[in-house]
C-alpha positions as CSV (number, residue, x, y, z in Angstrom):
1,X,-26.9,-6.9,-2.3
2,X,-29.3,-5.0,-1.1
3,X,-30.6,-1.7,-3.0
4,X,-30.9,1.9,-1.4
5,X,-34.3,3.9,-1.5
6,X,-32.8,6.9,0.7
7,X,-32.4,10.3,-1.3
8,X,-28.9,11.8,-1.3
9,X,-27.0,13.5,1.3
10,X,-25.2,16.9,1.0
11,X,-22.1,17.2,3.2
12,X,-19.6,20.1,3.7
13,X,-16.3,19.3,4.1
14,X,-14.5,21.8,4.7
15,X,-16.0,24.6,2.7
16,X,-16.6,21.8,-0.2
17,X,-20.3,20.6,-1.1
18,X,-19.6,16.7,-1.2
19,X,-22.9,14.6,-2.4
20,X,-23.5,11.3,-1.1
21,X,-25.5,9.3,-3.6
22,X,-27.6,6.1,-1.7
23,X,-26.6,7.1,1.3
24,X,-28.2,3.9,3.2
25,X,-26.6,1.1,0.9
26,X,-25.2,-1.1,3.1
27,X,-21.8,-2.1,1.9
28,X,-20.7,-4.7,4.3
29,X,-23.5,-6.2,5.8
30,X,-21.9,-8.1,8.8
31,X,-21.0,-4.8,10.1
32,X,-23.8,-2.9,9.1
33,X,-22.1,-0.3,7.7
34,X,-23.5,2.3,4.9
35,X,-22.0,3.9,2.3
36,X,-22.7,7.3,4.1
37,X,-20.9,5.6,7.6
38,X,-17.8,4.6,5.5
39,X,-17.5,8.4,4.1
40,X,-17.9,9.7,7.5
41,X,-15.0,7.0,8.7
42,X,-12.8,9.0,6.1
43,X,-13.9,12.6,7.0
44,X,-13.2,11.7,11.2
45,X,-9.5,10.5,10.1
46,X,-9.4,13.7,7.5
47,X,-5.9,14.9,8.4
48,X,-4.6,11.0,8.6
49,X,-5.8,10.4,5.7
50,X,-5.7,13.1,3.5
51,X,-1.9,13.4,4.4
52,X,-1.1,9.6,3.3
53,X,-2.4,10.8,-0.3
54,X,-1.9,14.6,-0.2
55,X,0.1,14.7,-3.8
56,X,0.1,11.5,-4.5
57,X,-0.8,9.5,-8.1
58,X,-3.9,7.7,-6.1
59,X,-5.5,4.2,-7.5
60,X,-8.6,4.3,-6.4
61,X,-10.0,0.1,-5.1
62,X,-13.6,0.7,-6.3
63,X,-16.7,-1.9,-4.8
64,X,-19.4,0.1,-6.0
65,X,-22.0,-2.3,-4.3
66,X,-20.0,-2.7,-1.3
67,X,-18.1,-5.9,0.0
68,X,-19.8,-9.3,0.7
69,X,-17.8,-13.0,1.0
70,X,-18.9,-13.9,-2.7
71,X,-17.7,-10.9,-4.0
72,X,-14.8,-10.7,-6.4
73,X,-12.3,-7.9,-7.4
74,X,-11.6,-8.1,-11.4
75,X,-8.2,-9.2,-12.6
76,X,-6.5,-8.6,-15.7
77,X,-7.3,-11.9,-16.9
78,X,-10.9,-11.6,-15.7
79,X,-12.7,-7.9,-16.0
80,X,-16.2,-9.5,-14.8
81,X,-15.2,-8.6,-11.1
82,X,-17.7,-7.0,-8.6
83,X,-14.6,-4.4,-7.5
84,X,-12.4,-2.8,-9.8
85,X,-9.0,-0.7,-9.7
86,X,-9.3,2.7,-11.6
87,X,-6.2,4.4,-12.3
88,X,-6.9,6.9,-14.5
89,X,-9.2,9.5,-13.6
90,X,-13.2,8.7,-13.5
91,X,-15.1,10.6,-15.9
92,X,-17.1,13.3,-14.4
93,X,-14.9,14.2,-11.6
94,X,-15.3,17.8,-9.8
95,X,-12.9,20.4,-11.0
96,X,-11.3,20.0,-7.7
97,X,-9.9,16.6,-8.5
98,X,-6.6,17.5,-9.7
99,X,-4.4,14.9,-11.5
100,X,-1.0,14.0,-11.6
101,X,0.1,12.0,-15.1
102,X,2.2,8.5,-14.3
103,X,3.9,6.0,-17.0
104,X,3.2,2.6,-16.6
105,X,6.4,0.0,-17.2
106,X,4.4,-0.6,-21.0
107,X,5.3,3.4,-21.5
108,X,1.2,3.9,-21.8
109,X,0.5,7.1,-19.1
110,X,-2.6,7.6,-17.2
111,X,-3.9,10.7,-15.2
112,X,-4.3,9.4,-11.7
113,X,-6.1,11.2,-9.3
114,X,-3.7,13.0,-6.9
115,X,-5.6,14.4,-3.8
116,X,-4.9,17.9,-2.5
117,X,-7.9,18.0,-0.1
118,X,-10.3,16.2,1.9
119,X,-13.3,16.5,-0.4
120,X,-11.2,14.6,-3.4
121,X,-11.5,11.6,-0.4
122,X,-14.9,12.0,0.0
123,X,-16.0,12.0,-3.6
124,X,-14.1,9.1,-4.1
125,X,-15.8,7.0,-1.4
126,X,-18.8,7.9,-2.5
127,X,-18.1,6.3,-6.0
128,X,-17.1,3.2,-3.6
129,X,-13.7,3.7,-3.0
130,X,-12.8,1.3,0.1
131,X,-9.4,2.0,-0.7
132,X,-6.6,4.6,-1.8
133,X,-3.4,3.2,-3.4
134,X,-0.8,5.9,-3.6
135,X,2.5,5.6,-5.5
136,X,5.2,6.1,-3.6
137,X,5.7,9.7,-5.7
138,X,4.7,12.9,-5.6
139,X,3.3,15.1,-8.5
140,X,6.1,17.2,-8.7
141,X,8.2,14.1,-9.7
142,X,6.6,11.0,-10.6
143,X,9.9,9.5,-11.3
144,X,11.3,9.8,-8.4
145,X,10.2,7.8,-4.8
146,X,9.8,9.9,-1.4
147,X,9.3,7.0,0.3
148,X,10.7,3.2,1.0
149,X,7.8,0.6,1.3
150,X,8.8,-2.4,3.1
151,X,6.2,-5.0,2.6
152,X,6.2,-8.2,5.9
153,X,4.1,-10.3,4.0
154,X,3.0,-13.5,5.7
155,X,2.9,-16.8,3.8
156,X,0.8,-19.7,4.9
157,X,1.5,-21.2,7.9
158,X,2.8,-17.5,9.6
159,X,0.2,-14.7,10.4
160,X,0.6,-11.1,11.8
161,X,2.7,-12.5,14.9
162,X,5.6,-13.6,12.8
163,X,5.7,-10.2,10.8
164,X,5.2,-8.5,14.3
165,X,8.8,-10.5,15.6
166,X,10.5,-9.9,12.1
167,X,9.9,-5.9,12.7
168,X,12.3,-5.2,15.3
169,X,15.3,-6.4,13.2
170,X,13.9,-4.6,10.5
171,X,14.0,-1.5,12.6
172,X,17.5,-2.2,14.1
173,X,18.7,-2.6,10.1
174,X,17.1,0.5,8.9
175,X,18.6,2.3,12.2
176,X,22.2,1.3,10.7
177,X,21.7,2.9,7.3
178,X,21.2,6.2,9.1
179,X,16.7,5.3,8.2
180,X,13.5,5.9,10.6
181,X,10.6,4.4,9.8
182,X,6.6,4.1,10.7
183,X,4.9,0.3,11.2
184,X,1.1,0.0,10.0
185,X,-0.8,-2.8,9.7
186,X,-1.9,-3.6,6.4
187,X,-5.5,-4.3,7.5
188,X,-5.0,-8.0,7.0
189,X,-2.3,-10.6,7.9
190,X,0.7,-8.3,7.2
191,X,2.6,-5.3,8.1
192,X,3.8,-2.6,6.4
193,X,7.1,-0.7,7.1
194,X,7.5,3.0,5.5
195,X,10.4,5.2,5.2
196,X,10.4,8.4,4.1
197,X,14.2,9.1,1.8
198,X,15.1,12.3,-0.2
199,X,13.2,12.1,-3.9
200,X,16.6,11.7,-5.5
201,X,17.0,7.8,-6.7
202,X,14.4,6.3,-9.2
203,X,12.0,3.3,-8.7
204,X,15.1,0.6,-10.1
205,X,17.5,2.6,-7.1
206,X,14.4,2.1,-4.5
207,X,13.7,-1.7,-5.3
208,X,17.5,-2.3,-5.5
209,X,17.9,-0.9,-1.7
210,X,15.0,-2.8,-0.4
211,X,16.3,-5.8,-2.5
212,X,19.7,-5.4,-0.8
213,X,17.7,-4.4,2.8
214,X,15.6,-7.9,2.6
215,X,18.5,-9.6,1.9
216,X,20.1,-8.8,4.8
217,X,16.9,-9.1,7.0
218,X,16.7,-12.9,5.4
219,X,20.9,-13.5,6.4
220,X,20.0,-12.5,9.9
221,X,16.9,-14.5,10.1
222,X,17.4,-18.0,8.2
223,X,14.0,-19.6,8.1
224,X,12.2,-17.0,9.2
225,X,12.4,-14.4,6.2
226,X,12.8,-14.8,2.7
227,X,13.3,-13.3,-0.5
228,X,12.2,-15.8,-3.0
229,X,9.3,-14.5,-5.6
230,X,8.4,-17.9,-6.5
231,X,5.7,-18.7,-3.8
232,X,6.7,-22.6,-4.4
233,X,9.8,-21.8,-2.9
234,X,8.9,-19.6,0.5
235,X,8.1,-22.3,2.5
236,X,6.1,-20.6,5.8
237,X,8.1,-17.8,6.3
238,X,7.7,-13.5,6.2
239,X,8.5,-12.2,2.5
240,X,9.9,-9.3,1.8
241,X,8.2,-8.2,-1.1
242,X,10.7,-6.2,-2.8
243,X,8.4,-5.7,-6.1
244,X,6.6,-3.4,-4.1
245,X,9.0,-0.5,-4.9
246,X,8.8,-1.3,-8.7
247,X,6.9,1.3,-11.0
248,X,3.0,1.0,-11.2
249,X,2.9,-1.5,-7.9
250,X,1.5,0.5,-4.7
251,X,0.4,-0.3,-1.3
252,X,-2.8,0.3,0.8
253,X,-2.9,3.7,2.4
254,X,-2.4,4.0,6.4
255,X,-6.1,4.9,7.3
256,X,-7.6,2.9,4.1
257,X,-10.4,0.8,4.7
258,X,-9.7,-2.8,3.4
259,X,-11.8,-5.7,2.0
260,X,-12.9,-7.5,4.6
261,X,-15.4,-9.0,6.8
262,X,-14.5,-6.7,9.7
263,X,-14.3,-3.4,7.8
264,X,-11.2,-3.3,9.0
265,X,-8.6,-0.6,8.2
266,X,-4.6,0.0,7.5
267,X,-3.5,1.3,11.3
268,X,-0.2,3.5,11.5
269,X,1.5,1.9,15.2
270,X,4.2,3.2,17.3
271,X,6.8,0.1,17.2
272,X,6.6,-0.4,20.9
273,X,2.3,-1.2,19.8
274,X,3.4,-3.7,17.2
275,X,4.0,-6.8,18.7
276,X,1.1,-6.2,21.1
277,X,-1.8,-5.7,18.7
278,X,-3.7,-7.4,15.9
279,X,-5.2,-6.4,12.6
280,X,-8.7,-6.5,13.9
281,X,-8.1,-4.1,16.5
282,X,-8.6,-1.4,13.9
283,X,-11.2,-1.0,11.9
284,X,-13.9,1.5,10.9
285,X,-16.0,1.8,14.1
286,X,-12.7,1.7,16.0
287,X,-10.4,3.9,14.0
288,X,-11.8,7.0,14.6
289,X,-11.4,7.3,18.4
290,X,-8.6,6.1,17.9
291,X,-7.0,8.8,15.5
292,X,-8.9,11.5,18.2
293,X,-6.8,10.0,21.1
294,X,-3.4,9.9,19.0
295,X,-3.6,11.5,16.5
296,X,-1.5,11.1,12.7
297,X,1.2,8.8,13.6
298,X,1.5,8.5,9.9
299,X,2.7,12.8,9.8
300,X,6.3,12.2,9.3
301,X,5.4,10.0,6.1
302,X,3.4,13.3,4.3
303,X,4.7,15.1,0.8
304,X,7.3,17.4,2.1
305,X,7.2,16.8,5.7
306,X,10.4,16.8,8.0
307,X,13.9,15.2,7.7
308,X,14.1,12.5,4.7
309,X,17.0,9.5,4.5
310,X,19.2,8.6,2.1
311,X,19.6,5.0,1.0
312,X,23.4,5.7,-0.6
313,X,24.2,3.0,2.3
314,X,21.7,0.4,1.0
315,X,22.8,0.8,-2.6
316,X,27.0,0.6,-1.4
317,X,25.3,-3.0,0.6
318,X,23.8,-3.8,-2.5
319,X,27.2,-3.8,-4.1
320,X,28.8,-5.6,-1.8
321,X,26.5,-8.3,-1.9
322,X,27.0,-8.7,-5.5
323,X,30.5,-8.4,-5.1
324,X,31.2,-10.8,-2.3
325,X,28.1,-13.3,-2.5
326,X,27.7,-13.1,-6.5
327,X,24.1,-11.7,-5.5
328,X,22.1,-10.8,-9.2
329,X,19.1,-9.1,-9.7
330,X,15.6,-10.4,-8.9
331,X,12.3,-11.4,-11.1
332,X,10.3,-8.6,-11.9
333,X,6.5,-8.8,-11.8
334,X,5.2,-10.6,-14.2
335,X,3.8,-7.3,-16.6
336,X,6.9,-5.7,-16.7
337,X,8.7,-5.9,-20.4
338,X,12.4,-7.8,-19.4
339,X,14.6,-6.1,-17.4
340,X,18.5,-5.1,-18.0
341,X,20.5,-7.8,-15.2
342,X,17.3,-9.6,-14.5
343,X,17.4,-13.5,-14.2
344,X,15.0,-15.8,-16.3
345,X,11.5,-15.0,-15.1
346,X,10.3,-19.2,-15.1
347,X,8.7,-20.9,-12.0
348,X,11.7,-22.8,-11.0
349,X,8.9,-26.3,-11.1
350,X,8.6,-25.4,-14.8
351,X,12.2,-24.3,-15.7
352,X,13.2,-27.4,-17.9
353,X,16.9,-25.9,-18.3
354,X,17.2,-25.6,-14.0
355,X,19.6,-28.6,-12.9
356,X,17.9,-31.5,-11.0
């Protein structure tokens, strides 16, 4: 990648001295955007968003030399990566980064980063932050979800279309369990539902109503949405990924700024938009005249903003389906420590005791 000669750039942001190190270093090059143009991106959608992490345990996804198509993200198995996710706090931070501490399913804790302005954004773009992973949590409870996060995730042979003509039963379903909630895109093939509930159930309550919620969605829709983990098993079909609501797993921030050829970003959509658009409609040249002309679509999902659901009637489904259909408990991801109720966690193709 290329390197940057340009000296740094100071910018206020709202009453906060922000400093923009190699301001010119072109971080994805098909686009020809900087490092300064994607910290702008996030200061014209400040309120959007600012209010999608306002409180929130933040991951920051860090590509300190910018994106490029040979460029990989470090796994657990392989820490050589180009990108990187940082959960605990970076060293050096401003004393205006404040923290919030989180347990990981192991029981080790970690001081995220949990934004309470827009200058916490901009400093972490500047380390290279293309994108902001909140929990689903606030500070003042990190045990406890504010929000449902209903991953449509495509599988191969289905795209953003198919998740687009899943969402409208989704909606209806929520609509019966007394739920509202906003569509985004995720900024690549899927689409993201959230709802926003009363911080009263824990993360094993959350994933068991959207366990019992995709369950339903895949009765309704045979063929067309399933709830299998094992990917050998999904055929081309929409997953709901339930796992999404366990502890430590998050999901891409509306207004985020994803890994991508296009730059493009995580779009909050009115439902009537979401069968009419497409991922790369959004991104960050787009975004912000966008967000001027409709402002935070995203509002009703901030930290302590307007009414919240219950999901009391997606926990009674979820006993009736294990009452009447014998339905267990699914596979956890594959860090967790075993579960209480959960099934053998084997790759049905490997499982030498499954009968043939």
């Amino acid at each position: 990648m290329p390197s940057s000669s340009a000296p740094a750039v100071e910018l206020d942001v709202r009453g906060r001295t922000v400093r923009v190190t190699s301001p010119d270093r072109v971080c994805f090059a098909d686009r020809e955007l900087t490092k300064l143009d994607l910290v702008q991106y996030y200061l014209a959608v400040g309120d959007g968003i600012l209010g999608a992490l306002l409180h929130r345990p933040t991951t920051l996804e860090r590509w300190p030399r910018g994106w490029w198509p040979e460029a990989k993200r470090a796994t657990r198995a392989d820490s050589s990566g180009d990108a990187f996710y940082q959960k605990r706090v970076p060293a050096g931070a401003p004393d205006y980064v404040e923290t919030a501490r989180i347990a990981f399913p192991s029981g080790r804790t970690a001081d995220e980063i949990a934004p309470t302005e827009l200058a916490v954004v901009a400093w972490a773009a500047n380390l290279g932050t293309l994108t902001f992973h909140p929990w689903p949590v606030t500070r003042d409870d990190v045990d406890r979800p504010d929000q449902l996060r209903i991953d449509l995730d495509p599988q191969p042979g289905t795209g953003y279309a198919e998740a687009a003509a899943v969402a409208p039963h989704l909606r209806e379903l929520l609509s019966e369990h007394g739920l509202v909630g906003t569509p985004k895109t995720s900024g690549g093939r899927g689409l993201h539902v959230f709802v926003p509930i009363e911080p009263r159930w824990t993360f094993v309550d959350a994933r068991r109503a959207t366990i019992a919620l995709g369950r339903e969605l895949e009765r309704r829709l045979p063929g067309l949405v399933t709830m299998r983990w094992w990917k050998e098993e999904r055929g081309s079909t929409i997953f709901v990924d339930y796992n999404q609501m366990a502890r430590d797993r998050t999901i891409a921030s509306a207004y985020s700024i994803r890994a991508n050829a296009r730059a493009t970003v995580s779009a909050p959509l009115t439902w009537d938009e979401v069968p009419l658009v497409t991922p790369d409609d959004f991104d960050v040249t787009t975004m912000p005249a966008r967000f001027a002309a409709v402002g935070d679509l995203f509002a009703p999902l901030v930290a302590g903003a307007g009414p919240r659901g219950s999901i009391d009637s997606l926990l009674e489904l979820a006993d009736r389906q294990a009452r009447d259909e014998g339905a267990a408990d699914l596979p956890y991801p594959p860090e967790y420590p075993k579960m209480p109720g959960e099934p053998k966690r084997v790759q049905p193709s490997k499982d030498t005791d499954r009968p043939r």
